[in-house]
N, C-alpha and C positions, 0 to 999 in steps of 0.2 A: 504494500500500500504506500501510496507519497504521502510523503510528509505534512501536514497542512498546515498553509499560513501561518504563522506568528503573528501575533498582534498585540497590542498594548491596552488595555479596556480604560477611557478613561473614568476617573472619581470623581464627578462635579452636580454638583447639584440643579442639573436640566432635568426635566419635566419626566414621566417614564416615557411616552409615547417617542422622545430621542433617544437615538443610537450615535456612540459614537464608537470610534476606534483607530489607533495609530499602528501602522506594520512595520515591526522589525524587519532584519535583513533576513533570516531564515524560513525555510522552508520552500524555496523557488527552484526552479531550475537554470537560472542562469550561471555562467561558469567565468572563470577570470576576475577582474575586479569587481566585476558586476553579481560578486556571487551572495545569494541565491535568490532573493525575491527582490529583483531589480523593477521595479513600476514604469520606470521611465521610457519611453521611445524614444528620445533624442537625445540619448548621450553616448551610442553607438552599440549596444546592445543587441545580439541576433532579434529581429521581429517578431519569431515566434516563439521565441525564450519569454517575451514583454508580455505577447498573449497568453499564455500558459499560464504566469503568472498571476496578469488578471484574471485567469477564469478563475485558480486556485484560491486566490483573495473572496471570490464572488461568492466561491461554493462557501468558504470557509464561514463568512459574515453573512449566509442564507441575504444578499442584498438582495432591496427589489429589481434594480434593473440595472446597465453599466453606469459606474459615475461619471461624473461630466469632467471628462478632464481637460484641461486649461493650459494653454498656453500661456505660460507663466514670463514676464517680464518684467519683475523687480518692480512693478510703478503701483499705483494705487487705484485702478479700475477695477468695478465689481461687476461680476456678468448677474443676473435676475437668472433664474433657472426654469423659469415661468415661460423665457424664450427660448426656442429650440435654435442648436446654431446648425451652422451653412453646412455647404462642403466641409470646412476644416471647423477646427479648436476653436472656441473663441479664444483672445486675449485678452487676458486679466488675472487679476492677483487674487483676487476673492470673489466668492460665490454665495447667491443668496437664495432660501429655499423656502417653499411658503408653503408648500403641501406634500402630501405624499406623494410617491411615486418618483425623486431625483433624489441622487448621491450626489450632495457636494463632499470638493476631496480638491485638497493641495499635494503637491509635490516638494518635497525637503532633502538635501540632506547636508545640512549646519546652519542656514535660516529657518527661522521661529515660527510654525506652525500654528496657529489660533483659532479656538472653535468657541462660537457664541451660540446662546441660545436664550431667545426669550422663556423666562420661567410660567408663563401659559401653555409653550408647545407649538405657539400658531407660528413662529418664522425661525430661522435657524440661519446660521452664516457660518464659511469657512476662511482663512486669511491666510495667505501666505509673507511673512512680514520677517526679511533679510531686511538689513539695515540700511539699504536703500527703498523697500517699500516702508521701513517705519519714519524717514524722513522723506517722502514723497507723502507721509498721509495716509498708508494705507487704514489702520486700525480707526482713524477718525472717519473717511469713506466709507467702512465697511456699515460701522454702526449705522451712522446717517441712514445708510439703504436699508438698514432693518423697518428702519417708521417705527420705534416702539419708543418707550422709555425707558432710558442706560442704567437706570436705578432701578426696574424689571428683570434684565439682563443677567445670567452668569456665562463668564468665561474660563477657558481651558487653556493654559499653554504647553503646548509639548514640547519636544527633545529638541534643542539647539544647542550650537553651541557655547561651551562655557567660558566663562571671564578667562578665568586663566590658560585655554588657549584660543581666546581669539584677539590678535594684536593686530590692531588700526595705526592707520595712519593720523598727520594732524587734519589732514581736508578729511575725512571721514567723521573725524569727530567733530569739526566745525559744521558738518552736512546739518550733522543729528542735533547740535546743539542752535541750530539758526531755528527750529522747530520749538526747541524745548529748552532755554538757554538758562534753567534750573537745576538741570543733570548733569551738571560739571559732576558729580560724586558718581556715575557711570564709568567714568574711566580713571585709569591709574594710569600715570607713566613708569615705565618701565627703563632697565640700564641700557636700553640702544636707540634709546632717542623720539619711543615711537608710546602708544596706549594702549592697555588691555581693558578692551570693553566688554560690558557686562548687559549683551544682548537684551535678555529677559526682564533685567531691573529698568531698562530703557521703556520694552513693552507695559508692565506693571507702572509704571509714571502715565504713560500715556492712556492708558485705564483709566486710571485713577480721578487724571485731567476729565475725562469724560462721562467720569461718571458709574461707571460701570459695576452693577451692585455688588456682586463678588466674585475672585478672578480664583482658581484652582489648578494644582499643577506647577510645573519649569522648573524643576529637579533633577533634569537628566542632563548630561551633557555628549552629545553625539563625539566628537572626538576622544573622548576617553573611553570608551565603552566600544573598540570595532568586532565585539563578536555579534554586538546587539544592532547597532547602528554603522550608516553608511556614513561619510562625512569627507567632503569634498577639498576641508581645510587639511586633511590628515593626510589623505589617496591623492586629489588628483580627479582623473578620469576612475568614477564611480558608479554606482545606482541609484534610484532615489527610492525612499517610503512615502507613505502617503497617510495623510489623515482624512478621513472622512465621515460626512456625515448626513443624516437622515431623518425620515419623520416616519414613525409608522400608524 
């Protein structure tokens, strides 16, 4: 028998009628650096190692139908999942879900993953928020296209990566702080001249800023952890996981 999916169940206090869930790196069939449950299609992965994959994820999380996956570009657009897309992927960073029957689902592996969910049940949202979509905006975009109240709200952060190995530059940090120019205590400098930033506490500020009734989660750190986790800062040319999520 294969092995099935890995996954991560999150603990957050959304509504029962949501599901969520984040997938480790095992249990796939892909092979080489992409080993084993590689999600992504465009990081040069055999095709049918990617599908396998998804189906395996599919069976493993009985979902209802394939998630919508995204063409992911670091910016702050949220695609409505209420619109069916074209030919290809939509582009955007976060996904917003108002009924049953759609998977939203980000792609990671060392940017911040975030799953929202109003505490009724009636809309649901996924964020993909690397440190260019959390100063482009994304986690203040996403909420907005909720239409709820942020004080209604709980959120989830999963596996990124951690302070101590993710070292920025100064433009990086100036990016993050033209946004939020409170979170000087986000980064530390370090003996080569440069900052070790602390993704997560960035995201939990900009929560916070917003309102957001309460955040759960952002304990893992994808670079220290590669039997669990992919991580791009660590590899290289990698895989990615996926968080996703649902209504049922």
């Amino acid at each position: 028998m294969s092995p099935a999916a890995e996954v991560l169940i999150p603990q957050w206090g959304a509504p029962r009628n949501v599901r969520a869930a984040f997938t480790l790196r095992q249990g796939g069939v892909s092979t080489g650096p992409f080993q084993s449950l590689n999600l992504g299609d465009h990081v040069g992965d055999e095709p049918a190692a990617v599908l396998e994959n998804r189906r395996r994820l599919g069976s493993a999380l009985q979902l209802p139908c394939e998630p919508l996956w995204l063409r992911q570009v670091h910016g702050a657009a949220v695609w409505d999942a209420a619109q069916r897309p074209g030919g290809s992927a939509p582009e955007a960073d976060a996904v917003v879900v108002r009924a049953p029957g759609r998977v939203a689902v980000v792609q990671v592996a060392d940017c911040l993953p975030v799953l929202f969910s109003a505490r009724d049940g009636a809309v649901v949202a996924a964020a993909h928020a690397g440190w260019r979509g959390l100063a482009a905006g994304v986690l203040e975009a996403t909420v907005a296209a909720m239409a709820v109240d942020p004080r209604s709200m709980v959120a989830w952060l999963g596996p990124a990566i951690g302070p101590e190995a993710f070292e920025v530059g100064a433009e990086v940090r100036e990016a993050l702080l033209a946004g939020d120019p409170a979170a000087g205590g986000a980064f530390t400098p370090n003996a080569r001249g440069r900052w070790q930033c602390d993704l997560v506490g960035l995201a939990r500020r900009r929560l916070a800023g917003l309102a957001v009734g309460q955040v759960f989660g952002g304990s893992w750190c994808t670079y220290s952890e590669p039997r669990r986790f992919f991580s791009h800062r660590r590899e290289g040319r990698c895989g990615r996981m996926a968080a996703l999520l649902w209504m049922q």
